[in-house]
NUGU-365719 format. One record per residue (C-alpha): residue number from 1; x, y, z; residue in three letters. Coordinates in steps of 0.001 Angstrom, whole numbers. Example, Ala and Ser with C-alpha at 12.3 -4.5 7.8 and 13.67 -1.06 7.14 Angstrom:
// residues 2
1	12300	-4500	7800	ala .
2	13670	-1060	7140	ser .
// end
This chain:
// residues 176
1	0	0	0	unk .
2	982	3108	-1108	unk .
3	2129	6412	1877	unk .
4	-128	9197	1139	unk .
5	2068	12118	-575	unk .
6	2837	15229	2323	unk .
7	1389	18911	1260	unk .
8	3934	21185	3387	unk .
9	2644	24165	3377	unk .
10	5218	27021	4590	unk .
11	2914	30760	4989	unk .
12	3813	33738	6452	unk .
13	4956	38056	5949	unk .
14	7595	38528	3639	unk .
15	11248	38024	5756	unk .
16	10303	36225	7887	unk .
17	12529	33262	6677	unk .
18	10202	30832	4552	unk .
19	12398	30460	1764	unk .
20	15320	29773	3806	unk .
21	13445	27004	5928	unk .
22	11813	25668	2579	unk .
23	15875	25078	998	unk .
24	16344	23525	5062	unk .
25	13872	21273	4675	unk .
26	12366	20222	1309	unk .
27	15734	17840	528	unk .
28	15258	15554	3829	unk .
29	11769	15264	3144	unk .
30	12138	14871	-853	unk .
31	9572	17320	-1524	unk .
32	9086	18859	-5077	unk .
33	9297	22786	-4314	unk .
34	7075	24976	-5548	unk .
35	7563	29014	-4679	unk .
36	4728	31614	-5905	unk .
37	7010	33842	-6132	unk .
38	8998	31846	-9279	unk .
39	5703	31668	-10476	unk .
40	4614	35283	-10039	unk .
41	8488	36844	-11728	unk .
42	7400	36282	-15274	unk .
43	4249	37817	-15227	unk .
44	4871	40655	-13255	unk .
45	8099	41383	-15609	unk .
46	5237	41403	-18593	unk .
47	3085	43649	-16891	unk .
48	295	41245	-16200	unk .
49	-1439	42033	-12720	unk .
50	-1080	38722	-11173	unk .
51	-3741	38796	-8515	unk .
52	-4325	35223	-7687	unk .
53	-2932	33797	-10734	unk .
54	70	33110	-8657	unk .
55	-1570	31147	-6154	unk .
56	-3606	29345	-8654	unk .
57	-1006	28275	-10428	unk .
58	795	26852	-7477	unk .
59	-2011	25380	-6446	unk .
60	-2647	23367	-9671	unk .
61	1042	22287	-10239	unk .
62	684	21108	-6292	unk .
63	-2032	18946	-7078	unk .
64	-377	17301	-9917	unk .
65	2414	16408	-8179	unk .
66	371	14518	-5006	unk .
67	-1702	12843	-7342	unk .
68	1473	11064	-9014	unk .
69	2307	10610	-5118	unk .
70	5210	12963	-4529	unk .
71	5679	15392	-1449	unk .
72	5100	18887	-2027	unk .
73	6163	21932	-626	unk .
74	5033	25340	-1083	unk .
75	6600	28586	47	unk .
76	4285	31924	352	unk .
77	2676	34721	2179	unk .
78	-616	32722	2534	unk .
79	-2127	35333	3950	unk .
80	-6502	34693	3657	unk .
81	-8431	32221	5244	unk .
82	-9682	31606	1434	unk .
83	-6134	31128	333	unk .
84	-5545	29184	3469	unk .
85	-8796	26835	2585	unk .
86	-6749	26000	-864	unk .
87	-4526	24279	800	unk .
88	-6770	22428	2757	unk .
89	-8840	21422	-756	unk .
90	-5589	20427	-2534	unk .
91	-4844	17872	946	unk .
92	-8236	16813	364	unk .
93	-8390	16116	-3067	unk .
94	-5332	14068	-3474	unk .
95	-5416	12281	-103	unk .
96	-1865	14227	921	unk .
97	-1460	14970	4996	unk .
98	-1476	18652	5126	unk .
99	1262	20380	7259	unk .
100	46	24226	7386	unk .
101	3277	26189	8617	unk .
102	2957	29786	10338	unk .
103	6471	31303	9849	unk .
104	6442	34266	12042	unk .
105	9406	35944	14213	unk .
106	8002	37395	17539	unk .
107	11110	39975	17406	unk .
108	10019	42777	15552	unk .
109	12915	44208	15195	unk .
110	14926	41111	14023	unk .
111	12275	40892	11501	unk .
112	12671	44495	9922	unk .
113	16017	44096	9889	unk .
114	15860	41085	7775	unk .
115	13424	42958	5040	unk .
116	15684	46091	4867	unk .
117	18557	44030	4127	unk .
118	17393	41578	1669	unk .
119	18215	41534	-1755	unk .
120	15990	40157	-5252	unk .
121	17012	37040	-6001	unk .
122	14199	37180	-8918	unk .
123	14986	38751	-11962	unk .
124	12691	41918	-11674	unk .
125	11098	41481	-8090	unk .
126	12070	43960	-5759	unk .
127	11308	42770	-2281	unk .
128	8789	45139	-293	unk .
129	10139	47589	1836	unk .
130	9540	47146	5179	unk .
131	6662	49641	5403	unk .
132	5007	47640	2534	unk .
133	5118	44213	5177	unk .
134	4250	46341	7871	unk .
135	720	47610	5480	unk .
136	257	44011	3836	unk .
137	-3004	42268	4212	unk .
138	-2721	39791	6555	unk .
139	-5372	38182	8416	unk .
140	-4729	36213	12065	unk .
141	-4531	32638	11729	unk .
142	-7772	31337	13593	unk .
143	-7229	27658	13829	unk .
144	-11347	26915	14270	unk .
145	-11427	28817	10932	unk .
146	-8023	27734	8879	unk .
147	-7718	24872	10137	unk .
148	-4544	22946	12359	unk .
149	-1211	24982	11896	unk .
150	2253	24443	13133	unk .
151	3530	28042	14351	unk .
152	7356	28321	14327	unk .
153	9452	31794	15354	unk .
154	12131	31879	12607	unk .
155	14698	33786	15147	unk .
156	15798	30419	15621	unk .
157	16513	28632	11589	unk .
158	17965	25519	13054	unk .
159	15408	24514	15462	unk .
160	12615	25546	13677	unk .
161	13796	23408	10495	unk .
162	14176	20615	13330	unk .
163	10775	20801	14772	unk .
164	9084	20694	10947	unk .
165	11268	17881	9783	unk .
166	10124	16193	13367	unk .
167	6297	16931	12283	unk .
168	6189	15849	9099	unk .
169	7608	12562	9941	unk .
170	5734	12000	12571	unk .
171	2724	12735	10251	unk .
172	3968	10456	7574	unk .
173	4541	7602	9738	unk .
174	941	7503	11362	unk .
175	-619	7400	7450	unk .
176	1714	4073	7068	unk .
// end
């Protein structure tokens, strides 16, 4: 009998370290990585107001990929409960255990600090200033609303790549 596939979802403000936990993480747990941002570079270079094209897209390569039984991971903001719920859909649809991540990093200042000193790594993406994180949308994570979520303060890389490798094998092993 076949494992069901793992949907790792990794949300949170921009800085907070999801990209860096995502390239910590999606090797041990052979996950095919999918970031909305890659996604999102083209079309914004060709002037196309992405909306949730973005997260569609994502969402649809995501779904391909459990239903041919591979982990996924995904890496951004995540910010709705509706984008939240697509998550949640794509888990249910394929059969995949769903690991929702919170990335947040309870020191404010640590966290501005790593938004004014980042630098693109897209071809024509600027990252947001910091006064554009501190102004994004972004709605509370309500677990009786979004569902289960693992929250993990990215002050500390190391153990919070430890304690999501730890969940998500934990989670695999009870679907055996």
């Amino acid at each position: 009998m076949r494992r069901p596939p793992l949907l790792l979802v990794l949300s949170g403000l921009p800085g907070v370290g999801k990209t860096t936990l995502a390239r910590r993480v999606v090797p041990p747990l052979s996950c095919v990585y999918l970031r909305v941002d890659e996604v999102e570079a083209p079309l914004i270079r060709s002037n196309v107001d992405v909306g949730g094209l973005g997260y569609e897209a994502v969402a649809g390569l995501a779904r391909s990929n459990l239903e041919l039984g591979r982990n996924v991971a995904v890496d951004l903001v995540n910010p709705l409960p509706l984008t939240r719920a697509m998550w949640r859909d794509a888990a249910a649809q394929t059969g995949a255990k769903l690991i929702a991540v919170e990335c947040v990093l309870a020191d404010r200042e640590e966290h501005r600090r790593r938004v004014v000193s980042r630098s693109a790594d897209l071809e024509g993406i600027v990252p947001p200033t910091w006064a554009e994180v501190e102004a994004r949308e972004y709605i509370p994570w309500d677990e009786s609303r979004d569902g289960e979520r693992l929250r993990l303060d990215m002050a500390d890389l190391d153990a919070a790549a430890a304690s999501l490798i730890e969940a998500a094998l934990v989670k695999t092993a009870r679907a055996r």
